[in-house]
C-alpha positions as CSV (number, residue, x, y, z in Angstrom):
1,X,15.4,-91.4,-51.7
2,X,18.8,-93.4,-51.3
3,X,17.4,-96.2,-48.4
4,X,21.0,-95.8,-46.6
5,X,19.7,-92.6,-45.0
6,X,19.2,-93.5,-41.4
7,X,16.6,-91.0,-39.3
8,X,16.3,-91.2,-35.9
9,X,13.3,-90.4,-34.0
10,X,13.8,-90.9,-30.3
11,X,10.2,-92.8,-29.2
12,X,10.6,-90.5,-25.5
13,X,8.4,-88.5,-24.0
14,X,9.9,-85.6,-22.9
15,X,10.8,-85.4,-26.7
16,X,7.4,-85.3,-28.0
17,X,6.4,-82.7,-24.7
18,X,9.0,-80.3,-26.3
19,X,8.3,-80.4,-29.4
20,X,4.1,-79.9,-28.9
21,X,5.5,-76.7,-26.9
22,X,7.4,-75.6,-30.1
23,X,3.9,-76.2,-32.2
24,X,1.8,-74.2,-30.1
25,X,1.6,-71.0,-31.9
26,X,0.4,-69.3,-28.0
27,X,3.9,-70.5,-26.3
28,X,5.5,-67.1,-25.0
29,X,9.5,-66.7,-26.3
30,X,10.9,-67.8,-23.3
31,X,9.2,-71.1,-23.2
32,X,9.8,-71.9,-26.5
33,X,13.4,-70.7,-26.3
34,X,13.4,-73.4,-23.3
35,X,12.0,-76.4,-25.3
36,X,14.4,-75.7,-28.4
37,X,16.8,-76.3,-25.4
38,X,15.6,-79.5,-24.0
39,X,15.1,-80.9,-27.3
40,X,19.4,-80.0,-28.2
41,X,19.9,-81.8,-25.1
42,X,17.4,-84.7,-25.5
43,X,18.2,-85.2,-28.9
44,X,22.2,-84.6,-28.4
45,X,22.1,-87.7,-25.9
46,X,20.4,-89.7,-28.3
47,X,22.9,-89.0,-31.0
48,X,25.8,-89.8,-29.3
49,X,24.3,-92.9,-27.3
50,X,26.3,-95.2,-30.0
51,X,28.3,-92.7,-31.3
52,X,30.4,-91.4,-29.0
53,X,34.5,-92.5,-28.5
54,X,35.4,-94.1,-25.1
55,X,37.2,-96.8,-23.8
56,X,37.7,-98.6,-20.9
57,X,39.8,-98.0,-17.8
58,X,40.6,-99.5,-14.5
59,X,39.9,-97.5,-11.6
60,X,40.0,-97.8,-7.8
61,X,36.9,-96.9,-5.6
62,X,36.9,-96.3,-1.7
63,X,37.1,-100.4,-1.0
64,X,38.4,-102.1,-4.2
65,X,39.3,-101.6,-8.0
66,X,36.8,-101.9,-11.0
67,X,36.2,-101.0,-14.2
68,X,34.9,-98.0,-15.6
69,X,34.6,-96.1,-19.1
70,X,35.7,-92.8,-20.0
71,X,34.8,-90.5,-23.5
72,X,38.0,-91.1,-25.2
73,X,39.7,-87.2,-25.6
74,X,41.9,-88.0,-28.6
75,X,38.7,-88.0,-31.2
76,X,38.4,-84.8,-31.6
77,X,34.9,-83.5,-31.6
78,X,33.1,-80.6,-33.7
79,X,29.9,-79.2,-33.4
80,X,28.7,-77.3,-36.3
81,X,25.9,-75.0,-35.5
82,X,24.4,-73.3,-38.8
83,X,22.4,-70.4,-38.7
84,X,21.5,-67.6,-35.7
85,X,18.3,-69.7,-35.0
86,X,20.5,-72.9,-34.1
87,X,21.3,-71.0,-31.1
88,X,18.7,-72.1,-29.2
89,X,19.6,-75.8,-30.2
90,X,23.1,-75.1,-29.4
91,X,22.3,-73.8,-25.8
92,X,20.7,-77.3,-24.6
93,X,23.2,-79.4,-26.3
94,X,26.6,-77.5,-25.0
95,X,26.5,-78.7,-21.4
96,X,26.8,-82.4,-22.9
97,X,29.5,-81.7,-25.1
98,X,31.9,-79.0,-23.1
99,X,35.2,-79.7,-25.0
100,X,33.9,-79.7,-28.5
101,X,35.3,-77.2,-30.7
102,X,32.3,-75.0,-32.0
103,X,32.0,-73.6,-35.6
104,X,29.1,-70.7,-35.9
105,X,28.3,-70.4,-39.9
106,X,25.6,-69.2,-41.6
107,X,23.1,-70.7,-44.1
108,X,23.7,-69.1,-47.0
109,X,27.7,-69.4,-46.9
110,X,29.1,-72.2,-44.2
111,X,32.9,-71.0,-44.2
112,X,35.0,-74.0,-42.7
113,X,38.6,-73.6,-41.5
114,X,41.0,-75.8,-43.6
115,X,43.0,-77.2,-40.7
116,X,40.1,-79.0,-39.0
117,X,40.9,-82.7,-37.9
118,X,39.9,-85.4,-40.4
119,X,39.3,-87.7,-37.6
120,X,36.3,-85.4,-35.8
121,X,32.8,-86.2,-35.4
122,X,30.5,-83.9,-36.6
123,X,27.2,-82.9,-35.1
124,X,25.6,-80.3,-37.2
125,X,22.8,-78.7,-35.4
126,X,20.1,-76.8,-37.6
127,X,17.0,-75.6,-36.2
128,X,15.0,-77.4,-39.1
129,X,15.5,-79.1,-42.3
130,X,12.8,-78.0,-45.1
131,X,14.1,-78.0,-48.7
132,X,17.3,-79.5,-47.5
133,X,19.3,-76.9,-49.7
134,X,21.4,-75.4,-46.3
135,X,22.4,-78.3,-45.2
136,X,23.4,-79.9,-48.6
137,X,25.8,-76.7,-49.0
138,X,27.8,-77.5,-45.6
139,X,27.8,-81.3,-45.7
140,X,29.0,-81.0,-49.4
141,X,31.9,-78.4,-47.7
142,X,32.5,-81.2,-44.8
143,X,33.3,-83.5,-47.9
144,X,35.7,-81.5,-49.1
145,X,37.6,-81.9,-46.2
146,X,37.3,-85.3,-45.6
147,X,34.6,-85.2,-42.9
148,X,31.9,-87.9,-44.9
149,X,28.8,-88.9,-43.6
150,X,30.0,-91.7,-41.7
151,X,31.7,-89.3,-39.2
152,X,28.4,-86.9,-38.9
153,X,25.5,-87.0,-36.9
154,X,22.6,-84.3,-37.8
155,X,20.5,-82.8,-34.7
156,X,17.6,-80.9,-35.9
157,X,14.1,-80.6,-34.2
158,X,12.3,-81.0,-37.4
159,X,12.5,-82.1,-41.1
160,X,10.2,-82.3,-43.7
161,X,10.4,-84.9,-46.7
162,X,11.4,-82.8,-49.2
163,X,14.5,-82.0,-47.3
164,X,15.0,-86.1,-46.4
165,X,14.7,-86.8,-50.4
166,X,17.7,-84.5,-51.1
167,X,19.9,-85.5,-48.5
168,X,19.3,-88.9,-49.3
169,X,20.3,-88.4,-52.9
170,X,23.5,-86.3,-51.4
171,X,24.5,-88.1,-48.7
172,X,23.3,-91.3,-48.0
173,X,25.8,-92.2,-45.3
174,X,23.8,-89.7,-43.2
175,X,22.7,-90.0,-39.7
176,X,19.6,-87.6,-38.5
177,X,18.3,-87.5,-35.3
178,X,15.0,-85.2,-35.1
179,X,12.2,-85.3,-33.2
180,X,9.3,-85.3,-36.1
181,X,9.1,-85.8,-40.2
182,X,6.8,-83.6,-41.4
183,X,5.2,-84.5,-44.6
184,X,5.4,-81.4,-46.6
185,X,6.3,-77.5,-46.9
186,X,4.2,-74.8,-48.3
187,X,4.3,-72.7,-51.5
188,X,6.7,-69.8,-49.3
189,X,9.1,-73.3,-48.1
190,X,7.7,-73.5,-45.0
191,X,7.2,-77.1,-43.1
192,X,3.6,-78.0,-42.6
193,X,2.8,-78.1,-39.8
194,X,5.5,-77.1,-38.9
195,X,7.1,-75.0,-35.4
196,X,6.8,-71.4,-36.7
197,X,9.7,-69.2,-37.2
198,X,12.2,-69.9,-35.1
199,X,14.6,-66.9,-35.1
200,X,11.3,-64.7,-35.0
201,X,9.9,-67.1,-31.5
202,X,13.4,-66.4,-30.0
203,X,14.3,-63.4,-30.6
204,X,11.5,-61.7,-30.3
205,X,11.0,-61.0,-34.4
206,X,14.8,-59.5,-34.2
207,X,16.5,-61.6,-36.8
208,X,20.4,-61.6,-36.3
209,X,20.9,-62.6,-40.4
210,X,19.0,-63.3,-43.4
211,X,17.3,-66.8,-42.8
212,X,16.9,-69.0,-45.8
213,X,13.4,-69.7,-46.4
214,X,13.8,-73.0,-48.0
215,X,16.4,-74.3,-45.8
């Protein structure tokens, strides 16, 4: 693995609380669709706690002027959410990033748009990383376009090492921000221990498209 390949794992609470409730295999649908919420949101702050463009301004309170800092609006933002089962990722992290432009794509074939801004930053949000494969296809398309690792930021509940080994070899310029490493998948591509399916725990085993088993 390329030792560039920077993984975050907040040390919060309310991070690990989440993801225990995504574990349990007795958590009902709606309170696991809640804590794939809360961990988009938790982890979304985290990612951009360095990350994200602002600058300074001066500004004048009730009784005198001071300074202040605002998110600066001419970086563009993009938030890539890949697969049906980011959704519920998506649906905590939107409220903290309301004028991003938002891509949908799929696993099997991320189509981007050729006229996005070379200057974004990218947060791809994927509702695990397991073999890696899925997310090697759309950061190699990112690439393409001139959006590098350097301008990305990966938000993903989960990842097993597998998955880290290839997307240290393809991009080591990555940043990941997860809440757990698991150490391994099983012989179907599964993470051990893993969260369960995702698209089956929040959609109530009504998957919207094919999900890649060894994403």
């Amino acid at each position: 693995m390329a030792m560039t390949l920077r993984v975050v794992v907040p040390p919060h609470p309310l991070i690990g609380h989440w993801l225990s409730v995504l574990r349990d295999r007795e958590t009902p649908g709606p309170l696991y669709a809640t804590a794939m919420a809360e961990l988009g949101r938790w982890l979304t702050y985290e990612a951009l706690r360095q990350w994200l463009p602002h600058r300074g301004v001066q500004l004048r309170t009730e009784l005198a002027t001071t300074e202040g800092q605002v998110v600066d609006s001419t970086v563009p933002l993009l938030a890539c959410v890949l697969g049906t089962d980011a959704l519920g990722l998506w649906d905590g992290a939107r409220p903290v990033l309301p004028t991003s432009r938002v891509l949908h794509l799929t696993q099997a074939d991320p189509v981007l748009p050729s006229d996005l801004d070379r200057r974004s930053g990218v947060l791809v949000f994927t509702s695990e990383v397991a073999s890696g494969r899925s997310l090697r296809r759309l950061i190699e398309r990112l690439a393409e376009l001139g959006l590098t690792g350097e301008r990305l930021r990966v938000i993903t509940p989960l990842v097993a090492s597998p998955g880290l080994q290839l997307l240290g070899e393809c991009a080591p310029d990555l940043t990941l921000h997860t809440a757990c490493i698991d150490p391994e998948l099983d012989g179907e591509g599964r993470i051990r221990p893993g969260i369960g399916s995702v698209a089956n725990r929040l959609f109530a085993g009504h998957n919207l498209e094919p999900v890649d088993r060894a994403a």
